[in-house]
C-alpha positions as CSV (number, residue, x, y, z in Angstrom):
1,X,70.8,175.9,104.1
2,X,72.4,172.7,103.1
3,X,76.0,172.4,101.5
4,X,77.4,169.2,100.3
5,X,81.3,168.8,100.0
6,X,82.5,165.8,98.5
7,X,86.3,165.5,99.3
8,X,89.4,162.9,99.4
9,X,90.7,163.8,102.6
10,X,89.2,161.9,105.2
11,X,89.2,162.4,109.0
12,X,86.4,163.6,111.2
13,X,88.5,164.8,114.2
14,X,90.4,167.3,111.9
15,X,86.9,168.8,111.0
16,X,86.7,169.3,114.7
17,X,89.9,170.3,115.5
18,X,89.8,173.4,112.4
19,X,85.6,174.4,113.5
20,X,87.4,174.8,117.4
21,X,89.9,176.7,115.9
22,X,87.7,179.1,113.7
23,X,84.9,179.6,116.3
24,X,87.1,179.5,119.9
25,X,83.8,180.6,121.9
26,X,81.2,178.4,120.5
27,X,79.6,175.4,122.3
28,X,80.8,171.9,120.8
29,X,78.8,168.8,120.6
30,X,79.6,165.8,118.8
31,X,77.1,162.7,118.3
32,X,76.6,159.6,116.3
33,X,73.2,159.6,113.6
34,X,72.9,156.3,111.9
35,X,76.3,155.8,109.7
36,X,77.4,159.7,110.4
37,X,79.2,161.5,112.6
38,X,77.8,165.1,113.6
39,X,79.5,167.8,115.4
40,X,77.2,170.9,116.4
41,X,78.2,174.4,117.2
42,X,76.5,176.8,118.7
43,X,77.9,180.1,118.7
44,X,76.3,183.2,120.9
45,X,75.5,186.4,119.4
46,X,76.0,189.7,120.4
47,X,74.4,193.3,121.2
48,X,73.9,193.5,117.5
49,X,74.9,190.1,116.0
50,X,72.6,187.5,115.8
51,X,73.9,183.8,117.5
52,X,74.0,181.0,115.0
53,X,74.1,177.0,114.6
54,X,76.2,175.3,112.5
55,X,75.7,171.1,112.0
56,X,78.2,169.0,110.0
57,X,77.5,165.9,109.3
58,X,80.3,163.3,108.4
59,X,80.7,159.9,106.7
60,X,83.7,158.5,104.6
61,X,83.9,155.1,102.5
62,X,85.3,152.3,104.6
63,X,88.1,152.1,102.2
64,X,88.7,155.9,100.8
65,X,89.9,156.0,97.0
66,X,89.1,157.7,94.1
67,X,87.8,154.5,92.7
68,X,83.7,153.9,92.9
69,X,83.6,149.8,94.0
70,X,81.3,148.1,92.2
71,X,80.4,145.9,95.5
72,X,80.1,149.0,97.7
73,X,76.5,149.9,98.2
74,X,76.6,152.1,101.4
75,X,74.6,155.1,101.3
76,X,77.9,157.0,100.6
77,X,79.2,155.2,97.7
78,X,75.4,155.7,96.4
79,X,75.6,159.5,96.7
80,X,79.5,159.5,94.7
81,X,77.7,157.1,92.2
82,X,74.6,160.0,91.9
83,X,77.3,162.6,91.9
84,X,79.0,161.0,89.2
85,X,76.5,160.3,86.7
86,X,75.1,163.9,87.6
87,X,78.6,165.3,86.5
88,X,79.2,162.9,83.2
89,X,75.6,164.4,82.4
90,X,76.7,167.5,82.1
């Protein structure tokens, strides 16, 4: 499963810091894909709980704001734009 979260707040190393904090025993990795930042963990399962994965993947603007730059064509700012038009369809 996939979830997208669009959000103002910006700052990959307090996603860390809060997924450390909510899963204490699972295995961290953090790597570098193309313009994102990912941070894997892997958490084990038990006698009757099954382990599981969890992958977030991270990119913010250059310059955050709630304003869409006309000159900004980075594959982020083309998502918002998507998102945007998606929304004002509605």
């Amino acid at each position: 499963m996939i979830c997208t979260l669009y959000a103002h707040y910006t700052g990959f190393d307090r996603i860390n810091k809060k997924i450390q904090e909510f899963f204490p025993g699972g295995k961290l990795s953090v790597s570098k894909e193309g313009n994102s930042d990912v941070l894997e963990c892997e958490i084990k399962g038990g006698l009757l709980k099954p382990s599981g994965k969890l992958k977030i993947s991270y990119r913010e603007k250059e310059k955050p704001s709630y304003n869409i730059a006309e000159n900004d064509h980075s594959p982020l700012t083309n998502n918002l734009r998507g998102l945007y038009g998606y929304v004002r369809s509605l």
